[in-house]
C-alpha positions, 0 to 999 in steps of 0.5 A, spaced: 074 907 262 071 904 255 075 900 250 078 905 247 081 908 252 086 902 253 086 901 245 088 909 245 095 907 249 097 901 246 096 904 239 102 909 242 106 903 243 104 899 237 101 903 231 097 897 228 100 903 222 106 898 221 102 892 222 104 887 216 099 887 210 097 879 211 096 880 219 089 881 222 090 885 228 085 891 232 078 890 236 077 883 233 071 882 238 066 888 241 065 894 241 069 900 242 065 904 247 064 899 252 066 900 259 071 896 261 071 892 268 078 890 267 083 888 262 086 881 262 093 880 259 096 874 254 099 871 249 094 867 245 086 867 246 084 861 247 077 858 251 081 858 257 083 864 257 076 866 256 074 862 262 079 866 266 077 873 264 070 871 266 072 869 272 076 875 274 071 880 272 075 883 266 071 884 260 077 886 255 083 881 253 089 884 250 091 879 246 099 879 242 097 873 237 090 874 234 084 869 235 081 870 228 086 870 222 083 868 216 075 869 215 070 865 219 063 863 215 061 860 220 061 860 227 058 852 230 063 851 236 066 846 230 074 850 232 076 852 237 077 859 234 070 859 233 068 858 240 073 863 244 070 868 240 062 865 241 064 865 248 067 872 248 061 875 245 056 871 249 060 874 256 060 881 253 068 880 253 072 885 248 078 882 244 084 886 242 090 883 239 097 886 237 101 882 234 105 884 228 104 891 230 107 890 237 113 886 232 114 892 229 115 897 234 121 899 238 119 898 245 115 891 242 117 884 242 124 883 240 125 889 245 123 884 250 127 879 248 134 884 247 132 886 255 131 879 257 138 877 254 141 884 257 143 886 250 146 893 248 146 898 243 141 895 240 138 897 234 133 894 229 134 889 224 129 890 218 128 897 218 121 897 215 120 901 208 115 906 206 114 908 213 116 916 212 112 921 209 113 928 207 108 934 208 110 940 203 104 946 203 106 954 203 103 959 207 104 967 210 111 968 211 108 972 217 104 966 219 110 960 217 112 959 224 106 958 228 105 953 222 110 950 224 110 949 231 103 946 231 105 941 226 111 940 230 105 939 235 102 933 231 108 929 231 111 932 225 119 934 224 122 927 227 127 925 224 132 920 228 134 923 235 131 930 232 126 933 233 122 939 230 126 939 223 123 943 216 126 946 211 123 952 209 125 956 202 121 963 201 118 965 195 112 969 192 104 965 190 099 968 186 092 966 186 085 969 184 079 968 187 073 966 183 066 969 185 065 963 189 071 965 193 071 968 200 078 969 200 083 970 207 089 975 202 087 979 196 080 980 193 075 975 189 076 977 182 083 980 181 091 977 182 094 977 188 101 976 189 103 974 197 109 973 200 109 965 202 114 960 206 114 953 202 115 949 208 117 941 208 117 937 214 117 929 214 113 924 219 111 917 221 105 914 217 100 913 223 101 921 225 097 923 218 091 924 220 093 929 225 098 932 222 093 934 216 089 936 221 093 941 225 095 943 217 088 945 216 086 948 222 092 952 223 092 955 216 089 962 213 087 960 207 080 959 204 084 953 199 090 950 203 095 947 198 099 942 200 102 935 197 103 928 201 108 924 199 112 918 202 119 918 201 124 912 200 128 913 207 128 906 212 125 908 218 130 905 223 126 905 229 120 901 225 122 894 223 123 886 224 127 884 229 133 887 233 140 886 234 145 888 239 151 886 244 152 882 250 156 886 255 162 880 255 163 875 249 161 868 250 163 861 247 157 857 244 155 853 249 156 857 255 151 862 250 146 857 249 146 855 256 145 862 258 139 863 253 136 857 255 136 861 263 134 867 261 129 865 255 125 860 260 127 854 255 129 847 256 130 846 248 134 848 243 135 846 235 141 850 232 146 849 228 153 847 228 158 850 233 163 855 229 168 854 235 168 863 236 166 867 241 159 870 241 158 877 242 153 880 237 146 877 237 141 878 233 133 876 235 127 876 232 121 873 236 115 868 232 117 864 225 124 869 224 127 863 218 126 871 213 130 874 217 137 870 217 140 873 210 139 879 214 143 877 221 148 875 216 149 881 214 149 886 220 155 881 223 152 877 228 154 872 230 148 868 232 141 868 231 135 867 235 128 866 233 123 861 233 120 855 227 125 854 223 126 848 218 129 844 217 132 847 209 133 853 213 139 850 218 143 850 212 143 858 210 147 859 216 153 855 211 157 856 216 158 863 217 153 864 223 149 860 229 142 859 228 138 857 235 130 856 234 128 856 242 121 855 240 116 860 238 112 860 245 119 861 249 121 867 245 114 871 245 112 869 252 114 876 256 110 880 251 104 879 256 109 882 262 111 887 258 104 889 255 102 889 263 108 893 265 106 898 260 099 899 260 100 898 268 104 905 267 098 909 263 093 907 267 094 907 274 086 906 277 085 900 273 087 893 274 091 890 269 092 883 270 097 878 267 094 872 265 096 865 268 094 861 263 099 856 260 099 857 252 104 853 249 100 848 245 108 845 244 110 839 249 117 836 250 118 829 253 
């Protein structure tokens, strides 16, 4: 197995796609063809972390948050970012990192923490924009089903709970070949007229490639017509954050005191209690200050996230819970979860879960 085998399943779960433009996420450290001895697991990479990995046998760390976020020019050892990564490339050891891919994703972060709090009927809170394309193209009316079938194939025709979903409309084109043509219907040289299915099918971003591809090599015609558009529907299965339901409603403090059980956390900073039972929670893993317009929107009752401010305390006026239980505490079962899913897809190669402490934050 090599590097981008691994990358190839986690890209499933997170496409880096609907990563956010300023995150820097992908194969940070190595290369993409080198075997794979093993695969350490965390959260942040740091010269621990490393030293663990060397000391495992695992020459890949997966890693959620990403080691090298702004540009490096130069690399001494003077920061600590720039010895993880001295460190990694002298050891051969490859650097993969997820993070707002894995934010965005269904089955990603804010999944882990729905799971965690036993949340249900959960959906997304920031559905992302911009994220859903339309394929048009024409074909055969002979040839117009096996043409959908294989695009659908490549992943395209999903919409929601739905799948291989087109709309088709039939039609006549015309074209005439030059003498540079070689063309599949017609003669070069003279008007054709053939009997075509408009076909219009849509698809999430990352799929583009494969789709244009089944497009190309399952079509007859020399010249394939076709138009890629991106169409203005939210994708409700990309986005920030999640917001579902506790099975039974809870005062404010018995809730907090549940969080803090189920979050592993001992801290707490919120706002002031509203003296209302808390039954739909909105939850966005890592700063989530952007997001509490939001929550307030789709009626939650409480919000939790991580690194908020103190000016962000009072945008909750009074209509909404706001708990920051730390920004480590609210990522830190990211690791099992990618260990869990990655454990699933590869069942012949070791996984392993970093033991590495990586909160740099300390309560006294």
């Amino acid at each position: 197995m090599i590097v981008q085998d691994v990358i190839d399943h986690l890209e499933v779960l997170a496409p880096l796609a609907y990563a956010e433009d300023f995150d820097n996420v992908g194969l940070l450290v190595g290369s993409k063809k080198q075997n794979v001895t093993g695969v350490l697991v965390t959260l942040d990479t740091l010269e621990a972390v490393v030293d663990e990995a060397i000391s495992k046998n695992c020459n890949l760390i997966v890693s959620f948050h990403p080691i090298i976020f702004k540009g490096l020019k130069k690399l001494t050892g003077k920061s600590y970012v720039e010895r993880v990564v001295m460190k990694a490339i002298k050891h051969d050891i490859a650097i993969y990192s997820m993070h707002t891919a894995l934010d965005n994703a269904l089955q990603g972060v804010n999944h882990m923490i729905c799971s965690q709090l036993e949340l249900t009927n959960k959906r997304i809170l920031i559905p992302q924009s911009e994220t859903i394309k339309k394929l048009t193209t024409y074909a055969p009316q002979k040839e117009a089903e096996d043409l959908r079938i294989a695009l659908f194939a490549a992943g395209a025709g999903s919409i929601g709970n739905y799948n291989d979903c087109s709309f088709n409309v039939d039609g006549v084109g015309t074209f005439n070949g030059n003498e540079a043509s070689n063309p599949t219907k017609g003669k070069k040289g003279s008007i054709h007229k053939e009997a075509e299915t408009k076909i219009t099918v849509t698809f999430s971003k990352h799929l583009e490639t494969n789709i244009l591809q089944a497009l190309f090599k399952n079509h007859s015609y020399e010249e394939v017509a076709y138009e890629v558009t991106t169409i203005e529907n939210k994708n409700q299965n990309i986005g920030m954050g999640m917001i579902g339901e506790l099975t039974k409603s809870m005062d404010e403090s018995s809730f907090l005191n549940y969080v803090k059980n189920k979050m592993k956390t001992d801290c707490i900073r919120h706002t002031s209690f509203l003296n209302k039972k808390i039954k739909k929670v909105a939850v966005l893993g890592g700063s989530g200050s952007f997001a509490i317009n939001a929550a307030k929107a789709a009626g939650a009752d409480v919000f939790i996230t991580a690194d908020l401010k103190y000016h962000d305390f009072f945008t909750a006026e009074d209509s909404i819970l706001l708990a920051d239980i730390g920004h480590y505490e609210s990522e830190q079962f990211t690791k099992n979860l990618l260990v869990a899913y990655l454990t699933k897809k590869i069942t012949n190669f070791a996984i392993i879960l970093s033991k590495t402490n990586t909160n740099p934050v300390k309560y006294f």
